[in-house]
N, C-alpha and C positions, 0 to 999 in steps of 0.2 A: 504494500500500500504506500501511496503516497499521492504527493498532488500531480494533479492533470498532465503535466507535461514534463513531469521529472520522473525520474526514476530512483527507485528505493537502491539503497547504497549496495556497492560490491559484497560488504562480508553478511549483508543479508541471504543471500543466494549462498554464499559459500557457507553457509549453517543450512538452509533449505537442503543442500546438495547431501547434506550426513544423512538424511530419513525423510529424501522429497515424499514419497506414497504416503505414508503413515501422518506427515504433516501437514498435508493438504488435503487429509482423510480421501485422495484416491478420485478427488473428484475431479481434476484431470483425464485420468485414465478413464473414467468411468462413461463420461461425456464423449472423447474420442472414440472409444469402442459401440457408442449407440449411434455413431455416424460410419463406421469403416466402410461396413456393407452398403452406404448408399454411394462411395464414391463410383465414379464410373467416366471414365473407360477404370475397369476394376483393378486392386492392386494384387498382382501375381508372381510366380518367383520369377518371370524375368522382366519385374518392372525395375527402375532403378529409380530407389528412394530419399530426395533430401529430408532431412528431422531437421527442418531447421528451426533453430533458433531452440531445440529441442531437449538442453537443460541434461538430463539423467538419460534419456532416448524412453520417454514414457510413451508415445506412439509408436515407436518402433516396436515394444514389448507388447503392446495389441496386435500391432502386424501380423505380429509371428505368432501370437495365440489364435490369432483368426486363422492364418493358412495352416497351421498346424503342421509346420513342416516333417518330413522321417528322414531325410536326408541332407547333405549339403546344395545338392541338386535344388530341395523344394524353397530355399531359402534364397530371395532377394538380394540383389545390390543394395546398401543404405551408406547414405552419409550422414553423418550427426554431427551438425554445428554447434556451438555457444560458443558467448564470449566470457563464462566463466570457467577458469580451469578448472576448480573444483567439480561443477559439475562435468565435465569433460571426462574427468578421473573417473569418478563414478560409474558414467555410462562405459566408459573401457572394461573397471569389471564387472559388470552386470554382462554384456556381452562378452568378454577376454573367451570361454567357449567355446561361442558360433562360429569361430573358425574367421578370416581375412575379407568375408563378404560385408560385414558391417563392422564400419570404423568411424572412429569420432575423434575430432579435431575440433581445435578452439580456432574461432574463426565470427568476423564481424558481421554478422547479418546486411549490414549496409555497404558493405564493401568485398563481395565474393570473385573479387580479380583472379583468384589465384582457380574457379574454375570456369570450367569452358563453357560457351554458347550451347545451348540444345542439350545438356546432358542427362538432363531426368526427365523423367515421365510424372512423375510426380513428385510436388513439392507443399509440404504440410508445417503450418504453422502454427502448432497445439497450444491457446492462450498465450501469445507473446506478441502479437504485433502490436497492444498497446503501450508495450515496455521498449517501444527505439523510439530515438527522439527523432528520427526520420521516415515513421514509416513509408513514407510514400517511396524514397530512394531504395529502400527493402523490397516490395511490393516491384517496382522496377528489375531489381536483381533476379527476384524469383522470375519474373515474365522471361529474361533474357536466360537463365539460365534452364529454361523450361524446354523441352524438346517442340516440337510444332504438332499438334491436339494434344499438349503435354497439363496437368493438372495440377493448379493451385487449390489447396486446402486450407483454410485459413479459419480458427474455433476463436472465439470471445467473449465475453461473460455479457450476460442477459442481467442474470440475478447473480451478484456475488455473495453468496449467503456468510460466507468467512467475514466479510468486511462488514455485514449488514448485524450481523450477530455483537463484533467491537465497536460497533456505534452504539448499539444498543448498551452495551456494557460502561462506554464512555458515558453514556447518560444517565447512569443511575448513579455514579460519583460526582461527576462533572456537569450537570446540565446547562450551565453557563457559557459552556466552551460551543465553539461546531467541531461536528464530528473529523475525524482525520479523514484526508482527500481519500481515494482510490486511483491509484495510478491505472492513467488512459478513462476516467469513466464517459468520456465525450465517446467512446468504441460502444457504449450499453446502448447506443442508436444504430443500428443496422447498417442506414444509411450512410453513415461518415468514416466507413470499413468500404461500400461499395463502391461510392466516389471515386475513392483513392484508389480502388482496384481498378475502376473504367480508366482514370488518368494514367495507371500504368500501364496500359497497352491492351489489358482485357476486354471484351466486349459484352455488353450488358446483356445480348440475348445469349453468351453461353452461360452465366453466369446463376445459380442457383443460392437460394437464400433459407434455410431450414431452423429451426430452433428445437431443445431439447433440454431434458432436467432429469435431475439424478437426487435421490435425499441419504443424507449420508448418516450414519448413524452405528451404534454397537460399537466394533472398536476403529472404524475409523471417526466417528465424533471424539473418541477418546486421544485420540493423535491430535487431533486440530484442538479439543482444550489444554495441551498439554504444551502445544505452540503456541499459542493466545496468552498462556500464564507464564511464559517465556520469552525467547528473541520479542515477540507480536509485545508484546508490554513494553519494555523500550520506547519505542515508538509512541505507544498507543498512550502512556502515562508522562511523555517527556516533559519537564517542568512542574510537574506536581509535585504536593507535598508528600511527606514521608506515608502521614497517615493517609493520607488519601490513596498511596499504591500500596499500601494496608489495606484500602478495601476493593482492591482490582479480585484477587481471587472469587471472593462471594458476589461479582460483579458478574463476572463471567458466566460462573455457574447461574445466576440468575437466568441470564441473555440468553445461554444453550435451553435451558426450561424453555422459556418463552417459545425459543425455535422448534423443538419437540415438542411441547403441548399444538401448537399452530400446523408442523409439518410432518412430526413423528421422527424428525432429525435436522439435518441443517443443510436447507436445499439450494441445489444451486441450479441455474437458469444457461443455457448459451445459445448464440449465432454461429449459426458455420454458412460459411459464403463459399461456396466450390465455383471455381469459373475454370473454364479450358482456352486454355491459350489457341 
């Protein structure tokens, strides 16, 4: 989280990077996997796939639970970008494995010089394009380094139930304050994801617009109060008094009630914009 046009600091992700699944209670993954099966032209073992901007390779580890590979054969080209090493490392051992067809390199979303014109078929970008402070020059890269009927994938939050739950929790200490920004929430419009897509070289009739929600709960709620009461507090309590981040704990817990009485867990909303190049 953070405001509109910033982004949340480096050693936040490099703490996200120790227990992404478990800390984001999985609703990444969860959200990615209720769209895989709709992309199309479909992704198969010989599509070749960028993760970009792709953190730990949480779409990628859908990929491969969806084709259910048995062999080296049934498994895809991927590349897995970020620009944090930490997560970098991560996705190496999460895949070290799979063998030399899926490798992850640190690498700037906005500036992918280092690969060629046309060389994926598909290019997915699992909740991040409101985290560059250039999407659009990103959006660009992806077009360019897209094959020709090659596919942009591109998920965003709808409903960020994580952030909606710490606003809630900020208010039951703090009601005086406004709540902490969400970094990109001008992306919770469909619209201002599409835009930038057409401006990159897309075309508005390949372009497809779907939304989806997942409620998260049992023990991944348990990972997300336990990052809420942790790094997320920093943030969430910066300049308060002592007693006052004394009462963040029974704060939290509050705000998770509220979200399970209302949703039966802590729900999250998204945008997937697929367009073909």
């Amino acid at each position: 989280m953070a405001a509109a046009h910033t982004i949340p600091p480096a050693q936040f992700f490099t703490s996200l990077a120790q227990n992404y699944g478990r800390q984001t209670g999985n609703s990444t993954r969860a959200l990615f996997a209720a769209i895989v099966g709709r992309i199309a032209p479909a992704i198969t073992s010989s599509s070749v796939i960028h993760d970009n901007a792709g953190g730990v390779g949480t779409a990628t580890s859908v990929i491969l639970d969806n084709l259910a590979p048995t062999s080296s054969d049934d498994i895809p080209e991927v590349l897995i970008t970020d620009n944090n090493s930490a997560m970098i490392a991560a996705a190496n051992e999460t895949f070290r494995n799979i063998g030399s067809k899926i490798t992850a390199v640190e690498a700037d979303s906005q500036d992918l010089s280092s690969i060629p014109d046309a060389k994926f078929t598909h290019s997915i970008v699992n909740f991040s394009v409101f985290l560059f402070p250039d999407a659009l020059q990103a959006l660009r890269e992806i077009h360019r380094t897209l094959q020709p009927d090659g596919v942009a994938v591109l998920l965003t939050w709808k409903r960020f139930g994580f952030g909606s739950t710490v606003h809630v929790a900020q208010s039951l200490v703090r009601p005086d304050l406004p709540p902490i920004p969400i970094a990109g929430s001008q992306f919770m419009n469909p619209r201002v994801l599409a835009e930038l897509v057409i401006k990159a070289g897309f075309s508005e009739t390949t372009m497809h617009v779907n939304q989806d929600g997942t409620v998260r709960k049992d023990e991944d709620l348990e990972g997300m109060r336990q990052f809420m009461l942790a790094d997320v507090s920093k943030m969430a309590t910066k300049d308060w008094t002592e007693e006052e981040r004394g009462r963040w704990p029974a704060a939290i817990n509050e705000a998770i009630q509220r979200e399970v009485e209302q949703y039966g867990g802590i729900q999250f909303e998204s945008w997937t914009i697929i367009a073909r190049k």
